[in-house]
C-alpha positions in Angstrom: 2.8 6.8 -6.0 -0.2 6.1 -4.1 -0.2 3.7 -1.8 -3.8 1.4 -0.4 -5.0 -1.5 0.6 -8.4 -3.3 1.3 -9.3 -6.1 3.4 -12.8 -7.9 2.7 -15.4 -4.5 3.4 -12.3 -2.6 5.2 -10.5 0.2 3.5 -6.7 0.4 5.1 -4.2 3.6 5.1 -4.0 5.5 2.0 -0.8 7.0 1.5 0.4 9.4 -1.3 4.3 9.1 -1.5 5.9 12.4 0.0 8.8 12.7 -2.8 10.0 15.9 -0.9 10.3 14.6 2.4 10.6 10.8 2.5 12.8 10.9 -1.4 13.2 8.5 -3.9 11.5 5.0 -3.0 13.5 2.1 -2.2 13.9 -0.7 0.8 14.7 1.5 3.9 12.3 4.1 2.6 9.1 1.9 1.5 9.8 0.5 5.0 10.4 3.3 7.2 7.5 5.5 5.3 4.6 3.3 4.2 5.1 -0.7 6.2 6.0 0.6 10.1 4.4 3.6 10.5 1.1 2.8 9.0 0.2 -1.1 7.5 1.8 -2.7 10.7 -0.1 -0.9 13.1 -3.4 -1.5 11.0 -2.4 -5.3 10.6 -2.0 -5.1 14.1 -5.3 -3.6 15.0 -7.6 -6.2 12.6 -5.9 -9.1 14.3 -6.4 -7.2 17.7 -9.9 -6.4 16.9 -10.8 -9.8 16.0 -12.1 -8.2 12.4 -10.4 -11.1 10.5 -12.3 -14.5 10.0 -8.5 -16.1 10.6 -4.8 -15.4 11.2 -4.1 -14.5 7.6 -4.0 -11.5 6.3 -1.7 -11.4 2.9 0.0 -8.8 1.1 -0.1 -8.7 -2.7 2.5 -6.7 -3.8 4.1 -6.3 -7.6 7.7 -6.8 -8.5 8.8 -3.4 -7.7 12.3 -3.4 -6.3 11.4 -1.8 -3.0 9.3 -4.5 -2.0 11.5 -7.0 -3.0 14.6 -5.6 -1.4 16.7 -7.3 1.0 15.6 -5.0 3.7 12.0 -4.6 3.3 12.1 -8.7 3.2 13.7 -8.6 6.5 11.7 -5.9 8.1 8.6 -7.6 7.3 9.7 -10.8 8.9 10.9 -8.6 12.0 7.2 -7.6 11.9 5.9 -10.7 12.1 4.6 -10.4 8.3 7.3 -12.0 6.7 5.2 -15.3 5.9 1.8 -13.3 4.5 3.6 -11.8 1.8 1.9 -13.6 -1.5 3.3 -14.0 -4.5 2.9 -11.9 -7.3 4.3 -11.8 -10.6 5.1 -7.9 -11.8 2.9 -6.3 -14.2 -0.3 -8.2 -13.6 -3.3 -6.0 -13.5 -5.7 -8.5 -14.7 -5.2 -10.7 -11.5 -5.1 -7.7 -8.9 -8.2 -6.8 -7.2 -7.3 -3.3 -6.1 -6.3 -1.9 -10.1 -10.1 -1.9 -10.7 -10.3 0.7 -8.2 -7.3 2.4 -8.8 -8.2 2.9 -12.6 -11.8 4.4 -11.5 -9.8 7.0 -9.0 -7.2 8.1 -11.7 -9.8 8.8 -14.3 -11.8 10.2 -11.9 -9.5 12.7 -10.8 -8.1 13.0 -14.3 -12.0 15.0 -15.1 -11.5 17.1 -12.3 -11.4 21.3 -13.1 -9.0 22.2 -12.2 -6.6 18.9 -11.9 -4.8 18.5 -8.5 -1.3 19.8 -8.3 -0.4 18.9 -4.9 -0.1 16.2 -2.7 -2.9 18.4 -0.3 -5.4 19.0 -3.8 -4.8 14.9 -4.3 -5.9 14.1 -1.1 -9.1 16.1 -1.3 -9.4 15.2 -4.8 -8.9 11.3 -3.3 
């Protein structure tokens, strides 16, 4: 799993899931690995910054159970993020402004020779 986001012209964290350290992805882990370590301290920052044209800054996620869990609802409310968290029905590709970009990456790296094998050859690759 690869993980991004984008903000009007700003690119946020990318993150490719560490399957070997961080296992499988669920609440606690989606949490611990991806929301507190990384997006909250950039969500943090634009605010801080003043790079935001107003306090809202939402977060379009898909139906996938770890971001729907009871835990990862509660931690983003711990954050302060529990109320910019917009809703999204699962499966919706047409209405998400980041699959574009996601589908021009994966092709792209799908014509690279050789084909990245590891999580370091994905990030150069990326």
């Amino acid at each position: 799993m690869i993980w991004g986001s984008i903000y009007r012209g700003l690119k946020g964290p990318l993150i490719i899931w560490d399957m070997v350290n961080w296992g499988r992805i669920n609440g606690p882990t989606y949490i611990n690995n991806i929301i507190r370590p990384r997006v909250h301290p950039w969500w943090t920052e634009l605010h801080e910054q003043h790079l935001t044209n107003s306090v809202y800054i939402y977060f379009q996620q898909d139906g996938a159970p770890a971001h729907c869990s009871k835990h990862a609802t509660q931690a983003f409310r711990e954050l302060g993020m529990g109320n910019y968290i917009f809703p999204w029905p699962p499966s919706s590709p047409d209405i998400s402004p980041i699959e574009g970009v996601w589908r021009i990456m994966k092709c792209q790296i799908m014509w690279r020779n050789p084909r990245p094998t590891t999580v370091p050859e994905l990030y150069i690759a990326i």
